[in-house]
DRENDO-1510 file (C-alpha; in Angstrom, 1 decimal, always signed):
<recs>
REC; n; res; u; v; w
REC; 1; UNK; +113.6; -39.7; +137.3 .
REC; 2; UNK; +110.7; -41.0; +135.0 .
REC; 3; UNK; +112.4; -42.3; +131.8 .
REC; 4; UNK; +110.7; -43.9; +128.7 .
REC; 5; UNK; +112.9; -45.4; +125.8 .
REC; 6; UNK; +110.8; -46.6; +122.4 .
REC; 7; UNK; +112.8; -49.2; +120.2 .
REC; 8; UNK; +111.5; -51.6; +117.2 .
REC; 9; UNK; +111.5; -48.5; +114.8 .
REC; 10; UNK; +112.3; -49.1; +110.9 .
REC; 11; UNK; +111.8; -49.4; +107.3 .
REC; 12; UNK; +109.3; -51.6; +106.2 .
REC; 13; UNK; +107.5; -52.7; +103.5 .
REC; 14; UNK; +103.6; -52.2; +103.1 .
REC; 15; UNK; +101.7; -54.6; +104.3 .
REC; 16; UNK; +104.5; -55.8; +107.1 .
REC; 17; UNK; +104.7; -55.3; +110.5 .
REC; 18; UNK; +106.2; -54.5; +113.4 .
REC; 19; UNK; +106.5; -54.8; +117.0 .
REC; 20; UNK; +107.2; -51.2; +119.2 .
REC; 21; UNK; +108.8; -51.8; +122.6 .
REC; 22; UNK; +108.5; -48.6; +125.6 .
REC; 23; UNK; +111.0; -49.5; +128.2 .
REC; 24; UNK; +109.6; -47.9; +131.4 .
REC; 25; UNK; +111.8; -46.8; +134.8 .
REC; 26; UNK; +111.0; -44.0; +137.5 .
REC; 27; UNK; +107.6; -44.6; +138.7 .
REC; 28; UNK; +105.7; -47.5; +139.8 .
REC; 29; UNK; +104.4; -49.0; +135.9 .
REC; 30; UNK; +102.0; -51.3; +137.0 .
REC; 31; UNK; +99.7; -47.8; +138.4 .
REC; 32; UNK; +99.8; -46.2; +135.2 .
REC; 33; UNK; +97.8; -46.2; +132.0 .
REC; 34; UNK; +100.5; -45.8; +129.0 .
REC; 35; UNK; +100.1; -44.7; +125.7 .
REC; 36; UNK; +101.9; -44.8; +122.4 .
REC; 37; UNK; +101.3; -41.6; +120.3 .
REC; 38; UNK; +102.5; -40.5; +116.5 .
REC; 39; UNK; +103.3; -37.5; +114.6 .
REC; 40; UNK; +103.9; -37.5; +110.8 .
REC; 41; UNK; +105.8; -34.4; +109.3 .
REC; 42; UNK; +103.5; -31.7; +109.1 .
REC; 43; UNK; +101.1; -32.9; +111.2 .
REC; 44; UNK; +99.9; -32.5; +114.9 .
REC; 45; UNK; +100.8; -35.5; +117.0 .
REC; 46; UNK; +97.9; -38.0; +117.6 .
REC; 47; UNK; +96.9; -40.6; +120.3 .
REC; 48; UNK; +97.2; -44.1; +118.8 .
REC; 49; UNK; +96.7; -46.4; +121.6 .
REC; 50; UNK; +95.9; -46.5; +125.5 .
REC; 51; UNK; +96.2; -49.4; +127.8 .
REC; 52; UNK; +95.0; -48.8; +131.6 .
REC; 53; UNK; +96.6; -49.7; +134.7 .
REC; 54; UNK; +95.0; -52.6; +136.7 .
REC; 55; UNK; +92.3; -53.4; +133.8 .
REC; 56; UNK; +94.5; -53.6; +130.7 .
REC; 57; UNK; +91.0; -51.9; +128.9 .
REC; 58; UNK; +93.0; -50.9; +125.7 .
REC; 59; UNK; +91.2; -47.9; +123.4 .
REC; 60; UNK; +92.4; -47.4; +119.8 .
REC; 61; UNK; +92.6; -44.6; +117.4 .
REC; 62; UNK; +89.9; -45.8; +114.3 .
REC; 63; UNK; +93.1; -45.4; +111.8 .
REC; 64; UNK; +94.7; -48.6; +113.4 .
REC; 65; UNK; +91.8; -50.3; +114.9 .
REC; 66; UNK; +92.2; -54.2; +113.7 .
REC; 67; UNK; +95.7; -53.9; +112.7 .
REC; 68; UNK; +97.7; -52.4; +116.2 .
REC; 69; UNK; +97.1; -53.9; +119.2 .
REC; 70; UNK; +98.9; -52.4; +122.4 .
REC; 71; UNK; +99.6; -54.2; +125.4 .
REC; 72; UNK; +101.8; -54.5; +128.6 .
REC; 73; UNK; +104.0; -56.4; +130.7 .
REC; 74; UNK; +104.4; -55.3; +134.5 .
REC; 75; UNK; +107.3; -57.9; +135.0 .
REC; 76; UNK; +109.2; -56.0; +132.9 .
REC; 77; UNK; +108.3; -52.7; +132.7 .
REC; 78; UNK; +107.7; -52.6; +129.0 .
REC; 79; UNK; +104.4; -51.3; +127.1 .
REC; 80; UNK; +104.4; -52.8; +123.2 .
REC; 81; UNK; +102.6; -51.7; +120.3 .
REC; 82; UNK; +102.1; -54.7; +117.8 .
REC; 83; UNK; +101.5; -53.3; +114.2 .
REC; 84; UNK; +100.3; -55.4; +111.7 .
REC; 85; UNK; +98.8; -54.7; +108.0 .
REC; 86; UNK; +101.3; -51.4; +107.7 .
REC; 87; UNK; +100.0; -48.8; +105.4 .
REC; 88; UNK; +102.2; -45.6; +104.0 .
REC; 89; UNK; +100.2; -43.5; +106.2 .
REC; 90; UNK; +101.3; -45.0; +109.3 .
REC; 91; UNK; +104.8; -43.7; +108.7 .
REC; 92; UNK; +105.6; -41.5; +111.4 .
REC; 93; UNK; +107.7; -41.1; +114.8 .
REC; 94; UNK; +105.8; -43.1; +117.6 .
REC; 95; UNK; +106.3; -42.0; +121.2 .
REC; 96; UNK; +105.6; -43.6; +124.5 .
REC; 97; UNK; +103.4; -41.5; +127.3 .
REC; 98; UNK; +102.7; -42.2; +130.9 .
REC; 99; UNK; +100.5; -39.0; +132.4 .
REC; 100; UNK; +101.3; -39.7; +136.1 .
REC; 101; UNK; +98.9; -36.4; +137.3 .
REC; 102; UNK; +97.6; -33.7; +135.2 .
REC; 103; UNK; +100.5; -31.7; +135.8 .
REC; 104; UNK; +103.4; -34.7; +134.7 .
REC; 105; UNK; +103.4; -35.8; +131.3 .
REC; 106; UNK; +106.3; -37.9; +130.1 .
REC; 107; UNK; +107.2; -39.1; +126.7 .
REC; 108; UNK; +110.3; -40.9; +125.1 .
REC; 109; UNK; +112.6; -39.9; +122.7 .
REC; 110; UNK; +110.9; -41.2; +119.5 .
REC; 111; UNK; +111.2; -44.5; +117.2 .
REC; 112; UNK; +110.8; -43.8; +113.6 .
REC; 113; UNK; +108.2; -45.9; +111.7 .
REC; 114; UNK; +108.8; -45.5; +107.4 .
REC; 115; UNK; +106.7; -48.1; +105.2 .
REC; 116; UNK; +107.5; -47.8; +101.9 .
REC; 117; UNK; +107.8; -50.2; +99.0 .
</recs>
């Protein structure tokens, strides 16, 4: 079955950074856009980054523009989020999404992100 598993959450200071990993098994990666997505308490969850399939066209959420970059490695099944220039507002849980048709739409588990000083 489709199974996605974040890692590289943690407490960090503002300013620092971090790098997500999304461990990918289940389906064929390389065919699928991923996402990594985030949801602060209280709030709705939000789309932070995509990267496509074949193309690797990445598309950013303006909050993170400049400072996140996503990207992927097919050899290894893995999908990263690098996050660089870490603000208090970026703490949140970050999840991993693959949509394989309109109808299946997986996510992971979680990695919590907390920058605080």
């Amino acid at each position: 079955q489709v199974r996605l598993v974040e890692s590289g959450g943690g407490l960090v200071q503002p300013g620092g950074s971090l790098r997500l990993s999304c461990a990918a098994s289940g389906f064929t990666f390389r065919n699928y856009a991923m996402s990594w997505y985030r949801q602060a308490p209280g709030k709705e969850r939000e789309l932070v980054a995509t990267i496509s399939s074949a193309t690797r066209n990445t598309n950013y959420a303006d909050s993170v523009k400049g400072r996140f970059t996503i990207s992927r490695d097919n050899a290894k099944n893995t999908v990263y989020l690098q996050m660089n220039s870490l603000k208090p507002e970026d703490t949140a849980v970050y999840y991993c999404n693959v949509k394989l048709t309109i109808l299946y739409d997986y996510w992971g588990q979680g990695t919590q992100v907390t920058v605080s000083s």
